[in-house]
Structures are given as structure tokens and as C-alpha cells.
GUDO-119592 format. One line per field, with one value per residue: residue in one letter; x, y, z of N, C-alpha, C in turn; residue number from 1. Coordinates in nm, 4 decimals. Layout:
% residues N
code [A,...];
neast [X,...];
nnorth [Y,...];
nup [Z,...];
caeast [X,...];
canorth [Y,...];
caup [Z,...];
ceast [X,...];
cnorth [Y,...];
cup [Z,...];
pos [NUM,...];
END
This chain:
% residues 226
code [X,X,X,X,X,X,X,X,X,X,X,X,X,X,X,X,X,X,X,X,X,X,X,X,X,X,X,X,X,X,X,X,X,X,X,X,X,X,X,X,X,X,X,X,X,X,X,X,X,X,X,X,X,X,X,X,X,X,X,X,X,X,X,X,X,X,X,X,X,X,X,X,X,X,X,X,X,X,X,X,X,X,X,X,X,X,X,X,X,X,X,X,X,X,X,X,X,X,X,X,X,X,X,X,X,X,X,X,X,X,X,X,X,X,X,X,X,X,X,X,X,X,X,X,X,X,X,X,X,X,X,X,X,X,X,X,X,X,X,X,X,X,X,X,X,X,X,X,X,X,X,X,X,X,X,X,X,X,X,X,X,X,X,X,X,X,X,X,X,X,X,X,X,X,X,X,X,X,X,X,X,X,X,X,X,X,X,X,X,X,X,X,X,X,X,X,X,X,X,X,X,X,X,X,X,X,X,X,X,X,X,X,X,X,X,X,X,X,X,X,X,X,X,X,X,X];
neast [0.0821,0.1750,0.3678,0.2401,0.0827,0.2830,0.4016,0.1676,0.1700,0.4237,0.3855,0.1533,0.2778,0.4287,0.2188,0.1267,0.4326,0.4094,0.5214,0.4106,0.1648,0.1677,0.1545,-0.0378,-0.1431,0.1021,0.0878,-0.1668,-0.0777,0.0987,-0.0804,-0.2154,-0.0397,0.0782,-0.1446,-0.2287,-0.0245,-0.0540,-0.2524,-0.1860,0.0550,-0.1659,-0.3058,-0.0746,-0.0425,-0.2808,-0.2254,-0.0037,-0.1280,-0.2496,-0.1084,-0.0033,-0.2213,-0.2092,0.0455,-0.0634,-0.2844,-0.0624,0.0563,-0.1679,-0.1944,0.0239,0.0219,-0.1832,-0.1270,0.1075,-0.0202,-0.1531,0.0382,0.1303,-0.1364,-0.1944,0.0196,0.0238,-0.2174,-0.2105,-0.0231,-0.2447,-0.4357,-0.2472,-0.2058,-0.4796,-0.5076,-0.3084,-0.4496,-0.7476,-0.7100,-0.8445,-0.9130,-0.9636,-0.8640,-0.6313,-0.6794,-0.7987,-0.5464,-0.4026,-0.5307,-0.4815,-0.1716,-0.1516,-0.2415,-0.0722,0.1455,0.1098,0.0345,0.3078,0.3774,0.2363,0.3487,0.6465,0.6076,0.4950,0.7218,0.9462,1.0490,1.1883,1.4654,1.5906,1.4958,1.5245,1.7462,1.5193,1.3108,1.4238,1.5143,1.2306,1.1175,1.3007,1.2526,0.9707,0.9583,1.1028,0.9082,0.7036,0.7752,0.8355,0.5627,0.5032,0.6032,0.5392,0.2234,0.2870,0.2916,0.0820,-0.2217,-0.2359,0.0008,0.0191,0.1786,0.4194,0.4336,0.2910,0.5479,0.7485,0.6237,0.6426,0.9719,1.1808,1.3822,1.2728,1.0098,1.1555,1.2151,0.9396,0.8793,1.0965,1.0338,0.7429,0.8913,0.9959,0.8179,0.6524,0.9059,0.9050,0.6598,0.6741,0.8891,0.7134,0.5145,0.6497,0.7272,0.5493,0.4251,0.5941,0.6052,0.3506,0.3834,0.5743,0.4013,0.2140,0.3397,0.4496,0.2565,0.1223,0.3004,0.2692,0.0036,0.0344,0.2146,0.1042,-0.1425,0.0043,0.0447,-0.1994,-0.2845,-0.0737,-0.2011,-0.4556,-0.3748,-0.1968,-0.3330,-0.5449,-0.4087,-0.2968,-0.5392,-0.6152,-0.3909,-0.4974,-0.7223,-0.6700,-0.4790,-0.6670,-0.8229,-0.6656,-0.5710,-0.7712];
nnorth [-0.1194,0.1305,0.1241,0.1876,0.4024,0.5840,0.5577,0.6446,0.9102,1.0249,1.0364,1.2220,1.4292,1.4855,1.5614,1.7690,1.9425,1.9689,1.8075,1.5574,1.6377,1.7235,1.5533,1.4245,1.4773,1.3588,1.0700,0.9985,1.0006,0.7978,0.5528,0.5746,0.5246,0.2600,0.1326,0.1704,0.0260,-0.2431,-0.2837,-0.2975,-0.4927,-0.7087,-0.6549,-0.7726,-1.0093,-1.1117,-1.0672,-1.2841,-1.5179,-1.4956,-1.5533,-1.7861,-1.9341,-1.9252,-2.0462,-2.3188,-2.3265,-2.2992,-2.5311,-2.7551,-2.7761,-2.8507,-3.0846,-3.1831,-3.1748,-3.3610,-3.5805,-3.5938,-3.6165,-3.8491,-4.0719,-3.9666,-4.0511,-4.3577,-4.3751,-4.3382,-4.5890,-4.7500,-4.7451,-4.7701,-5.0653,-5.1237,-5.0987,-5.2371,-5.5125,-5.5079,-5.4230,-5.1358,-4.8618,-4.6472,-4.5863,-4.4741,-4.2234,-4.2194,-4.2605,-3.9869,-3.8432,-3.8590,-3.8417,-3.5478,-3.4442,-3.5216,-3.3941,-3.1329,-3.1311,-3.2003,-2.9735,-2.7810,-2.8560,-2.8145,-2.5274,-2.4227,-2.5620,-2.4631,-2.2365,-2.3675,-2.4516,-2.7013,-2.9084,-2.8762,-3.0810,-3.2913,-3.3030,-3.2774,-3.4914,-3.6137,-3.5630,-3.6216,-3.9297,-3.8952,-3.8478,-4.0404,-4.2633,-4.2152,-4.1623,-4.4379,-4.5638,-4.4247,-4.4816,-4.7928,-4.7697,-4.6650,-4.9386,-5.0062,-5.2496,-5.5817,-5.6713,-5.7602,-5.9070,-5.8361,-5.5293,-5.6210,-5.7624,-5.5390,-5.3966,-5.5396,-5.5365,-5.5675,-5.3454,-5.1590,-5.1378,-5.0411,-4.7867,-4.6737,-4.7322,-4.5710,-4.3272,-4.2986,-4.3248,-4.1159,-3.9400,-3.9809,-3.8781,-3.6593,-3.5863,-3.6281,-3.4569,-3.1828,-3.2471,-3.2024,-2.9773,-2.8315,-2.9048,-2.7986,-2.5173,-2.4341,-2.5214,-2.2922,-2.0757,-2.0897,-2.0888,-1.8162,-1.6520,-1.7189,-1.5660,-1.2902,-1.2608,-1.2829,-1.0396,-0.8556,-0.8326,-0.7933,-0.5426,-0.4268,-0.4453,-0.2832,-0.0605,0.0217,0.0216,0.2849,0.4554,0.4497,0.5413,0.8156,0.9039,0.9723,1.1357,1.3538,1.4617,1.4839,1.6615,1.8678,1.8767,1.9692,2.2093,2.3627];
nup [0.0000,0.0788,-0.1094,-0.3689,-0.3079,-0.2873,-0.5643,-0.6865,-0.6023,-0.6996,-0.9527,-0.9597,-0.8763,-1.1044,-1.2615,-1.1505,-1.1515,-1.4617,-1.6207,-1.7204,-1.8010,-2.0620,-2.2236,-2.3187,-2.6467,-2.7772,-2.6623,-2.7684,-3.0202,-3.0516,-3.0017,-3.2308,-3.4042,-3.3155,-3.3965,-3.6781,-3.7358,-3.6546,-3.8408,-4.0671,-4.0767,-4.0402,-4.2799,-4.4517,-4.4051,-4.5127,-4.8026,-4.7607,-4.7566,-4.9427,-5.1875,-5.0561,-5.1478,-5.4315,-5.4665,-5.3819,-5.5894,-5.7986,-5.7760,-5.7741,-6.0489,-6.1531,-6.0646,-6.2081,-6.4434,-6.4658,-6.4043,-6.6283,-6.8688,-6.8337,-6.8073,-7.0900,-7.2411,-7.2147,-7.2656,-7.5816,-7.6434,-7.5921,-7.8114,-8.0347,-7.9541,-7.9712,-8.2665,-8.3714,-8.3081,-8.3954,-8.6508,-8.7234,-8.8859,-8.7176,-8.4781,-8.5052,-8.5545,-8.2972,-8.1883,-8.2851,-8.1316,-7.8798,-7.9065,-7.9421,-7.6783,-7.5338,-7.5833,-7.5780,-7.2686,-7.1818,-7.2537,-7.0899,-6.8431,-6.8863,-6.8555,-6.6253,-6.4504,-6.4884,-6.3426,-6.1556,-6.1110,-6.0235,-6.1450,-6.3915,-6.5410,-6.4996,-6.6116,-6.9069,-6.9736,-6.8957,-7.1338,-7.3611,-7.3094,-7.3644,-7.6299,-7.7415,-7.7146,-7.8494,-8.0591,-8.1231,-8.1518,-8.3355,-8.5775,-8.5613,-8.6056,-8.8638,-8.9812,-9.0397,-9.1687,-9.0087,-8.9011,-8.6328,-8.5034,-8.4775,-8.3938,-8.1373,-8.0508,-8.0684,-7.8665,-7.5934,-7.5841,-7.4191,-7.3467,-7.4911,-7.2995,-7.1267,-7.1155,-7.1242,-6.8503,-6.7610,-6.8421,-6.6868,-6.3968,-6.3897,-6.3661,-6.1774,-6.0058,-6.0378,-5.9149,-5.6236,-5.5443,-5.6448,-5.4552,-5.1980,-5.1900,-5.1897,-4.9202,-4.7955,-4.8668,-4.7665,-4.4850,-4.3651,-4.4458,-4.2693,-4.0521,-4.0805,-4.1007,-3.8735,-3.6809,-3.7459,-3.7004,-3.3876,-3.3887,-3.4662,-3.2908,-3.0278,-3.1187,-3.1337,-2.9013,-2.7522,-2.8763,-2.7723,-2.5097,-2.4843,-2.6083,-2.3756,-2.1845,-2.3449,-2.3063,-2.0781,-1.9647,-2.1310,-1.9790,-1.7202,-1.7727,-1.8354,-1.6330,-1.4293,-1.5432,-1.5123];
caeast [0.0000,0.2860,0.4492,0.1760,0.0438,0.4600,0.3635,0.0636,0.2140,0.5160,0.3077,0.0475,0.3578,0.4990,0.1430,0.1711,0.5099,0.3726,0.5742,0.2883,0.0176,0.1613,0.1835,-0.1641,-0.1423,0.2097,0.0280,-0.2718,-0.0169,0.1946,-0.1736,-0.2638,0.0422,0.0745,-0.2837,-0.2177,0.1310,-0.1163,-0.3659,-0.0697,0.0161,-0.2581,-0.2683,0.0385,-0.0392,-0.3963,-0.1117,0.0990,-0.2464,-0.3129,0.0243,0.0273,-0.3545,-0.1293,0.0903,-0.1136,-0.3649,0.0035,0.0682,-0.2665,-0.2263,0.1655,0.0103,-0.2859,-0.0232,0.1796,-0.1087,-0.2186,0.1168,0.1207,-0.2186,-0.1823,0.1222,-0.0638,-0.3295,-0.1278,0.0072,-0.3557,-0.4601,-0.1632,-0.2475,-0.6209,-0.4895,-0.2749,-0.5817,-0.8708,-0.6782,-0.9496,-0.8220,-1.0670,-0.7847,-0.5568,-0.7809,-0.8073,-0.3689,-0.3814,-0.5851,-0.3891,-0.0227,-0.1548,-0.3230,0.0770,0.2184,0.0143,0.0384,0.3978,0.4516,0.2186,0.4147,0.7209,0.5840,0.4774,0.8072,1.0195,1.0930,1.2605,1.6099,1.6176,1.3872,1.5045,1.7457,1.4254,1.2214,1.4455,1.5436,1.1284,1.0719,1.3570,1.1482,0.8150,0.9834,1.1062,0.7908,0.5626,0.8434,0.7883,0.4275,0.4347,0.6722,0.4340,0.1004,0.2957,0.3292,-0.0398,-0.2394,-0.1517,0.1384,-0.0135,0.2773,0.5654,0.3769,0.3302,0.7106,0.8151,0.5973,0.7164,1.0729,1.2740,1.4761,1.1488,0.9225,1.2106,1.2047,0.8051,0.9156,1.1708,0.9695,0.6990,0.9540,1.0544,0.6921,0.6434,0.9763,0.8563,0.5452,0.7051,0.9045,0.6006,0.4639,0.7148,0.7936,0.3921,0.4443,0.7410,0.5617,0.2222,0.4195,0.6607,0.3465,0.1323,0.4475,0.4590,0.0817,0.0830,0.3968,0.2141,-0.1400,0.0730,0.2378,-0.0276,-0.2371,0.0649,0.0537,-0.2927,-0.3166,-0.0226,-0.2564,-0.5555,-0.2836,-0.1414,-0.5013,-0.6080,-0.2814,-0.3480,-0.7256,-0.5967,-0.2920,-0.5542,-0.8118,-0.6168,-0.4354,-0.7373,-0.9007,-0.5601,-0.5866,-0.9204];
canorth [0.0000,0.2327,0.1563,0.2562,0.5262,0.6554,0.6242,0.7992,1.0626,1.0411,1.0261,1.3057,1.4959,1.4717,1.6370,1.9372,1.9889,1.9606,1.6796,1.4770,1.7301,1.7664,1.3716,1.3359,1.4411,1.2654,0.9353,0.9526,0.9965,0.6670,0.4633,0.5588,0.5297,0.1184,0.0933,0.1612,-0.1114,-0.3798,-0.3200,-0.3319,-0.6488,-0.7774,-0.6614,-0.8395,-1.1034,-1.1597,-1.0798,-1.4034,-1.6249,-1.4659,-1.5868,-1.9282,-2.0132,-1.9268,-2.1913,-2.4454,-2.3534,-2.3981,-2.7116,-2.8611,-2.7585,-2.9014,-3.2674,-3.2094,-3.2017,-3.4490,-3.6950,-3.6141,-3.7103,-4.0253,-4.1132,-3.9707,-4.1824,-4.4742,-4.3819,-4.3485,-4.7166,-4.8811,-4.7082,-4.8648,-5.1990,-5.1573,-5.0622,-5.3811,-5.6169,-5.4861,-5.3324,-5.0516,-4.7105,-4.5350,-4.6134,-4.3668,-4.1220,-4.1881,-4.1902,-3.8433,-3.7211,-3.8579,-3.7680,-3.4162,-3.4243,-3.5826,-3.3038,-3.0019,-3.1822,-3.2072,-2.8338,-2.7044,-2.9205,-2.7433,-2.4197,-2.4457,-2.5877,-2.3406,-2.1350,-2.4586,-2.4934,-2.8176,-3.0007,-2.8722,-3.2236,-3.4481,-3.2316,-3.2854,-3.6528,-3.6826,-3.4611,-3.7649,-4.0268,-3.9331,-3.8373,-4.1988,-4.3649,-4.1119,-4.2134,-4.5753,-4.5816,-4.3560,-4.6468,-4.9107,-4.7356,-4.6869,-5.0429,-5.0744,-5.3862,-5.7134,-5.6623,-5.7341,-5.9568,-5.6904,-5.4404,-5.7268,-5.7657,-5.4252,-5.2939,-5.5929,-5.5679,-5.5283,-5.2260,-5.0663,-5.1256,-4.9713,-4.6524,-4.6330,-4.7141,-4.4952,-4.1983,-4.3085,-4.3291,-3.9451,-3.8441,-4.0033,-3.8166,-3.4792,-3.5452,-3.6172,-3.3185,-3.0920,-3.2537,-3.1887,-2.8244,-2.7214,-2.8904,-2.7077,-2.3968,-2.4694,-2.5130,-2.1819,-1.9635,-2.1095,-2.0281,-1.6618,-1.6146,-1.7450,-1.4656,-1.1993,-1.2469,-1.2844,-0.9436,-0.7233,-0.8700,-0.7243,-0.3719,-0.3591,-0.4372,-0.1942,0.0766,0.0674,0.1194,0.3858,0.5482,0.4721,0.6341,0.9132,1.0112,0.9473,1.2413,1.4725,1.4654,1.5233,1.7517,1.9784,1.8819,2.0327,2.3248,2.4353];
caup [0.0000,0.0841,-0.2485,-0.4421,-0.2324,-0.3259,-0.6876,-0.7201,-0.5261,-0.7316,-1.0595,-0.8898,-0.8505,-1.2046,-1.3171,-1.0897,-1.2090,-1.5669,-1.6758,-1.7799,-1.8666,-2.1865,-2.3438,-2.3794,-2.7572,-2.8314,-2.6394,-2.8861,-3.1433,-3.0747,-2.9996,-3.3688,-3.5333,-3.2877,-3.4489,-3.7893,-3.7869,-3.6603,-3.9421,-4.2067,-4.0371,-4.0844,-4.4225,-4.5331,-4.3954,-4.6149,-4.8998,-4.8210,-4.7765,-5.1178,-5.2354,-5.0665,-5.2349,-5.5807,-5.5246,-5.3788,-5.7237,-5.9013,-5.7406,-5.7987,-6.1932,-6.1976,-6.0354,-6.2926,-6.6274,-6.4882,-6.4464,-6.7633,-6.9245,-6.7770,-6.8697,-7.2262,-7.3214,-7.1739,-7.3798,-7.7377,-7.6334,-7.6070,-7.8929,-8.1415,-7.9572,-8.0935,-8.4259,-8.4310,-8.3140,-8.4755,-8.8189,-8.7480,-8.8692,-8.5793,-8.3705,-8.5684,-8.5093,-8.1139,-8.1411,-8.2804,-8.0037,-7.7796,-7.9029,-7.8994,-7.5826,-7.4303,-7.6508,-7.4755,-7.1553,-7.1263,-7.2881,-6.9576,-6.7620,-6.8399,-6.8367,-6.4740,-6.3450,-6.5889,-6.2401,-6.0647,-6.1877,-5.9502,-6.2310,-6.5541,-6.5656,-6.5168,-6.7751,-6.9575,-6.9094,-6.9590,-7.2977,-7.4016,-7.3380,-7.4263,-7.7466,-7.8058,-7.6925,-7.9518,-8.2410,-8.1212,-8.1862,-8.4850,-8.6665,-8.5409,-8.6493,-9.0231,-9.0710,-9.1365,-9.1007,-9.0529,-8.8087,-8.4850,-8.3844,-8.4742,-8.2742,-8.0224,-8.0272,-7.9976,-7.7010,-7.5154,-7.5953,-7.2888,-7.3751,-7.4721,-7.1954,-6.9793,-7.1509,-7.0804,-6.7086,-6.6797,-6.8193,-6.5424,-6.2529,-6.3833,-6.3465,-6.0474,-5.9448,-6.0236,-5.8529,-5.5160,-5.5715,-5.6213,-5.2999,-5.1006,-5.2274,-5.1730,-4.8070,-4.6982,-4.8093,-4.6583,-4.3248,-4.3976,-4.5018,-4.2155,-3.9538,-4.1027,-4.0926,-3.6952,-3.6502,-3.8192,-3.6220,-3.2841,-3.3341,-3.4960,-3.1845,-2.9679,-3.1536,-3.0980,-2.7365,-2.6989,-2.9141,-2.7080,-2.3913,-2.5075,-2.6014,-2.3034,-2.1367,-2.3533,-2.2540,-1.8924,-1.9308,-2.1612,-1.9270,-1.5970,-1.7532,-1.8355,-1.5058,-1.3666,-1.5970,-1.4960];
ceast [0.0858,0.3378,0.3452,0.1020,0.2019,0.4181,0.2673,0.0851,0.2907,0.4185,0.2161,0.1548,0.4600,0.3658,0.1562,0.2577,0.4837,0.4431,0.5201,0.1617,-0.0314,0.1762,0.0781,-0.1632,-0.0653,0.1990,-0.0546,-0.1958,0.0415,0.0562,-0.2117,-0.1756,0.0722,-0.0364,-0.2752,-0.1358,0.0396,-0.2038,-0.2677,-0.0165,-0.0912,-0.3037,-0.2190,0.0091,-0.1576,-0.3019,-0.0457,-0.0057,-0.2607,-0.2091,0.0293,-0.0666,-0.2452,-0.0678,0.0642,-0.1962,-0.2404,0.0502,-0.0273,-0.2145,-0.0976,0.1066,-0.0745,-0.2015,0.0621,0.0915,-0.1468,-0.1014,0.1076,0.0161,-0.2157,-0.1430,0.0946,-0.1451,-0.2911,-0.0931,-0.1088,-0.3943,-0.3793,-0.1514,-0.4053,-0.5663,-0.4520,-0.3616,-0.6491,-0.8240,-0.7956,-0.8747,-0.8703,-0.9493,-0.6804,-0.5728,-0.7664,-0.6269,-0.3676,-0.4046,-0.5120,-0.2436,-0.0581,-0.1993,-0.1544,0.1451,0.2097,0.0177,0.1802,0.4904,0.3731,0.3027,0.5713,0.7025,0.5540,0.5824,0.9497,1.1311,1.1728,1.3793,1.6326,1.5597,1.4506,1.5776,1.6552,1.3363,1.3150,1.4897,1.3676,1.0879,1.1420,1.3027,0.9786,0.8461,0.9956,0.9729,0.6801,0.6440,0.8131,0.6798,0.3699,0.4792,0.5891,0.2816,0.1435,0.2673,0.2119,-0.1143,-0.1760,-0.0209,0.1288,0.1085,0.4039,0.5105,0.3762,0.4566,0.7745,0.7943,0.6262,0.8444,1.0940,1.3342,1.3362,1.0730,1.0527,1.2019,1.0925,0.8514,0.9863,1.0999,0.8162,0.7427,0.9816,0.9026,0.6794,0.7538,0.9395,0.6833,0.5734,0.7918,0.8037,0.5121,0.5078,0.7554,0.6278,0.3637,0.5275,0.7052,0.4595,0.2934,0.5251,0.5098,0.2643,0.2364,0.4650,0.3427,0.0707,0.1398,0.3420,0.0942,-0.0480,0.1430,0.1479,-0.1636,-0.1395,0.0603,-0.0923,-0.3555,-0.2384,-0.0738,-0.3382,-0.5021,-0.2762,-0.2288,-0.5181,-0.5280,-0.3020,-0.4794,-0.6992,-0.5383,-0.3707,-0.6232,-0.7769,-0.5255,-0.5800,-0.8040,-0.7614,-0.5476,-0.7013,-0.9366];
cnorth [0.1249,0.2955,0.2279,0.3417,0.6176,0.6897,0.6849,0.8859,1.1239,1.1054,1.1794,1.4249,1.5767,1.5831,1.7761,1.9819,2.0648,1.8969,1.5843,1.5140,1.7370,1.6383,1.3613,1.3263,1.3310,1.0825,0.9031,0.9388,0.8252,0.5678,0.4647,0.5181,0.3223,0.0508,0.0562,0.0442,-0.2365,-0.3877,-0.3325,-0.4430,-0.7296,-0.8168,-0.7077,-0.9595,-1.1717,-1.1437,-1.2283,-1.4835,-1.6199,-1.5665,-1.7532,-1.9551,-2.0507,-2.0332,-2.3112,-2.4595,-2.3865,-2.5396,-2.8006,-2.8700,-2.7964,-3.0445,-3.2683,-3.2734,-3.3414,-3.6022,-3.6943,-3.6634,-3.8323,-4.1020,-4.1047,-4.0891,-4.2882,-4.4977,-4.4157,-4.5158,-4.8156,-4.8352,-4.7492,-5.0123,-5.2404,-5.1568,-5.2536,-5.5040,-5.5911,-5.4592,-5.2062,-4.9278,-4.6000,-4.5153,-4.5219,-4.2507,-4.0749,-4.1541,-4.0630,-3.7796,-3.7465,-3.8469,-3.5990,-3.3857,-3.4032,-3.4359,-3.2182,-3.0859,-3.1400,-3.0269,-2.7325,-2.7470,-2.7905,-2.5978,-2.3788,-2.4733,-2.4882,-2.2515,-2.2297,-2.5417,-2.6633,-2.9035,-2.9956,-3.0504,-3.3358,-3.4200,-3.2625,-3.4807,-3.6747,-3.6813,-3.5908,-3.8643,-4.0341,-3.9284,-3.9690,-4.2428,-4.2890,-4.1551,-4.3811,-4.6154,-4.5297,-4.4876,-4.7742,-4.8997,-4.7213,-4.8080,-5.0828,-5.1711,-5.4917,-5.7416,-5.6759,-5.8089,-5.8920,-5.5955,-5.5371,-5.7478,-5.6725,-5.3748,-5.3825,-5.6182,-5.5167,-5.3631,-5.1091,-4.9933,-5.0360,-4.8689,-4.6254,-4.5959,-4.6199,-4.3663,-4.1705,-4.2806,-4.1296,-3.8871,-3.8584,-3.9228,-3.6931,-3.4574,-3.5556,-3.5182,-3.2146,-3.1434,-3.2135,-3.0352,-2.7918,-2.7317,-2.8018,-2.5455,-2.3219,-2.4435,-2.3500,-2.0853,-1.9544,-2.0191,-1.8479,-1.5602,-1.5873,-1.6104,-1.3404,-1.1479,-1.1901,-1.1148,-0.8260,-0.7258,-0.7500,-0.5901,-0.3207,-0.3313,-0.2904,-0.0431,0.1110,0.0953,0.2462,0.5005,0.5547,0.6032,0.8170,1.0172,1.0362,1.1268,1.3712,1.5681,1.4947,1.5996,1.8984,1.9884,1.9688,2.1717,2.4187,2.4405];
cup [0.0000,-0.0737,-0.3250,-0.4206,-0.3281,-0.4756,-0.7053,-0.6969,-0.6226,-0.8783,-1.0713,-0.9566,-1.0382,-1.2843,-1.3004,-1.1794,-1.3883,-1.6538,-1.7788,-1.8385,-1.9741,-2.2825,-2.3562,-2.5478,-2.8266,-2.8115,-2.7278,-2.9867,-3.1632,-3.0849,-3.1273,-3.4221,-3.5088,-3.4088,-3.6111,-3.8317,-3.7656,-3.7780,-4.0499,-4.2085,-4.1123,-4.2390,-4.5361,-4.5216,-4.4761,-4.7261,-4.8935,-4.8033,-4.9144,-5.2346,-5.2109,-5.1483,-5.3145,-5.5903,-5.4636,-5.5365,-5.8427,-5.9013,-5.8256,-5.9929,-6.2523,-6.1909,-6.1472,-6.4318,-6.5840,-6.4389,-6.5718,-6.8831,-6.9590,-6.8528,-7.0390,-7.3392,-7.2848,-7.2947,-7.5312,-7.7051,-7.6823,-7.7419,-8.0596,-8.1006,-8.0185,-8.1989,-8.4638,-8.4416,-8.3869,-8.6119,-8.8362,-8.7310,-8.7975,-8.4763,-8.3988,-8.5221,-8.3599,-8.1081,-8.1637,-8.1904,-7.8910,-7.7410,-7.9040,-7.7743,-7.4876,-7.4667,-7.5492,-7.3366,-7.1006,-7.1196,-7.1325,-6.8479,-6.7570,-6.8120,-6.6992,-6.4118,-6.4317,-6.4480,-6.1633,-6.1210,-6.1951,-6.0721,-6.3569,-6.6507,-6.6027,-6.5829,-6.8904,-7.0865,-6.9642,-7.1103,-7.3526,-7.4455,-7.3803,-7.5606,-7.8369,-7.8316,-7.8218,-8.0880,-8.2049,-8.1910,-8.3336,-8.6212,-8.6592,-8.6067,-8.8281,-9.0629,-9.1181,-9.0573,-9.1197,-9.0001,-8.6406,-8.4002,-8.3990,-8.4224,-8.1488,-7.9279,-8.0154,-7.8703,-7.6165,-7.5053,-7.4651,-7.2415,-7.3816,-7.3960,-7.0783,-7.0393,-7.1097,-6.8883,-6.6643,-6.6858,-6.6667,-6.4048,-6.2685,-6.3346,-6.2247,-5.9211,-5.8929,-5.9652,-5.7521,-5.5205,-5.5063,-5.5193,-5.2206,-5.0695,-5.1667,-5.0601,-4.7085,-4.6953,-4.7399,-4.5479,-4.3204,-4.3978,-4.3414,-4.0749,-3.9753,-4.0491,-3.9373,-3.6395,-3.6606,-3.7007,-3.4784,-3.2265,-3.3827,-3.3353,-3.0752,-2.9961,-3.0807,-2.9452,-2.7114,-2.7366,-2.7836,-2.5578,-2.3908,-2.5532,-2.4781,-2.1783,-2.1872,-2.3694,-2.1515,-1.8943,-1.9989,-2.0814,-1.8009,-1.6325,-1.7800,-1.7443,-1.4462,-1.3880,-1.5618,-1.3222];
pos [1,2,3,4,5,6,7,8,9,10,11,12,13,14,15,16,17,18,19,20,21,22,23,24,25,26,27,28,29,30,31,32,33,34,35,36,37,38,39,40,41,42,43,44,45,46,47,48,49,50,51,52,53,54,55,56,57,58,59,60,61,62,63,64,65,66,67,68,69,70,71,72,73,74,75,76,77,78,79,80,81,82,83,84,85,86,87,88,89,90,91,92,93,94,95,96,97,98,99,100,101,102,103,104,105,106,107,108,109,110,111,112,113,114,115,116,117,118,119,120,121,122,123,124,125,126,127,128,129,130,131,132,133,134,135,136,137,138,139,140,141,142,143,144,145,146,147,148,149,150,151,152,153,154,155,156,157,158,159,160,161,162,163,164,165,166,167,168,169,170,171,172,173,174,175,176,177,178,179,180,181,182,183,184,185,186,187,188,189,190,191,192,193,194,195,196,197,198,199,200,201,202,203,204,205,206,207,208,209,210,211,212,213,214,215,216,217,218,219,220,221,222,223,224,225,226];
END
């Protein structure tokens, strides 16, 4: 009780003098200017939410192309195994759509990972092999009908089928990749975000102080004045 009997006195004492009479404006000043840094905070921080969406929506649209690869050149495969069974030239037809589909697939593909040096090797390494596997099929679909067991015998050659595989294992590469890159910044954006809230929260507590501080010193100083 003493002690703080001492400060009020002390405090009391500091008004008289006119020490304190005169901070009420320069207090409202710092409570607006605390006020304003937390709302810019805040601000920035709807900025890097804005930013992570972006590259979770580029993520999703990197896994999208590089499923659609995959599937494509799948697709072109069954499509020169109809040809060879049936001899039906509909099946021609369905390969076109589906070497252009791999085409445009693999060209968004790189266009999307274009910014990640780390990749350009296994883009490159894939463009390789889809290239083979699309001249494979185009040589197999020339020969016509009547060749179902030399088509037969190529797409099961050994040497072959590992080229399909290996361009698979690359896709499959660059899709754990782009998992791992859209996790690390999920947890990075989410850690920034938490940082962000935690001290715009701190500005603002310390505004409405420092308001309240300066109604206190306005108001006892014009009760003092009068």
C-alpha cells in the first residue's frame, strides 16, 4: 500500500510539475500510429495467404499435367495396340488425339516448373522419353495392317518397356518433388501467418494502452488546468 500510495504521489507529482500534462497528444499519437502497424500487419499477412492459395492452385495444376502425361502416353500405347488387333483405322484417329493431348500436356508441364532450376534435368530426361515412346508408336502405327505380332514384339521388348518405365519413374519423381515443395511452403506460409497475427495482436493491445494512457494524461491535464 505504501508503495503505491509513493507512486501515485510520485506520478500526482509529475502532473503538478507539468511533466505529464503535456503527453496526452504525443500518447494519442503513438496509440494511432501502434494501431495503424497492426492493421498493415494484418494486411500483409492476407497478402501471403493470397500468395500461398497461388501456389497451392500452381501445385494442384503441376500434379494435374503431370497426371495427364502419364495417362496420355498410356493412352497413345492402347490405342496402337487396338490398331494392331482390330486393323481398325478409328484407332488412328483416337492416337492423334492422344499424341496431342501428351504433346500439350507435357509443354504445360514445363511451363509451370520453368521457375525450378532443380527439375530442368528431369524435364528434360522426360521430354527424351516421351519423345522416343511417340516415335515408337508412330513407326508401329505406319506399318499398317496385318502386323499385330511386330507391334506385339516391340511394345514388349525389354529395352522398350524400360524406356516407358523410366519416363513413369521421372513423373512419379517430379510429382514427389512438387509434394514436397507445396508442403514445406504450406508449413513456412502457415508459420509466417501465426507470426504476423501474434504481433499485430501485440501492436494492438499496446494501441488501445497507449489510447487509453493518452485520454488518462488529456483529461487530468485539463481537469488540472481548470
Amino acid at each position: 500500500m505504501q508503495a503505491t500510495s509513493a507512486t501515485f504521489q510520485g506520478v500526482r507529482s509529475l502532473f503538478e510539475r507539468g511533466h505529464l500534462r503535456e503527453m496526452g497528444t504525443p500518447t494519442l499519437f503513438v496509440a494511432v500510429v501502434l494501431l495503424l502497424s497492426g492493421m498493415a500487419l494484418l494486411g500483409a499477412n492476407v497478402s501471403e495467404l493470397r500468395e500461398s492459395y497461388a501456389w497451392v492452385e500452381r501445385s494442384n495444376n503441376t500434379l494435374l499435367q503431370l497426371a495427364a502425361v502419364d495417362s496420355k502416353l498410356v493412352g497413345v500405347e492402347m490405342t496402337v495396340r487396338g490398331y494392331a488387333l482390330t486393323d481398325d483405322p478409328v484407332f488412328l484417329a483416337y492416337q492423334q488425339h492422344e499424341r496431342t493431348f501428351t504433346t500439350m500436356a507435357l509443354d504445360k508441364l514445363s511451363a509451370l516448373l520453368a521457375d525450378q532450376p532443380a527439375e530442368a534435368g528431369r524435364l528434360a530426361k522426360l521430354h527424351t522419353l516421351v519423345a522416343k515412346r511417340l516415335a515408337l508408336f508412330a513407326q508401329l502405327s505406319a506399318l499398317g495392317p496385318g502386323h499385330a505380332k511386330d507391334v506385339a514384339a516391340a511394345i514388349t521388348d525389354p529395352q522398350k518397356r524400360g524406356d516407358m518405365l523410366e519416363a513413369r519413374l521421372t513423373l512419379e519423381a517430379l510429382r514427389d518433388d512438387e509434394l514436397k515443395l507445396l508442403a514445406a511452403r504450406q508449413d513456412a506460409s502457415a508459420r509466417q501467418a501465426a507470426h504476423t497475427y501474434k504481433l499485430a495482436f501485440v501492436f494492438v493491445v499496446l494501441a488501445f494502452l497507449f489510447s487509453a494512457l493518452g485520454l488518462v494524461f488529456t483529461l487530468y491535464g485539463r481537469r488540472h488546468a481548470a
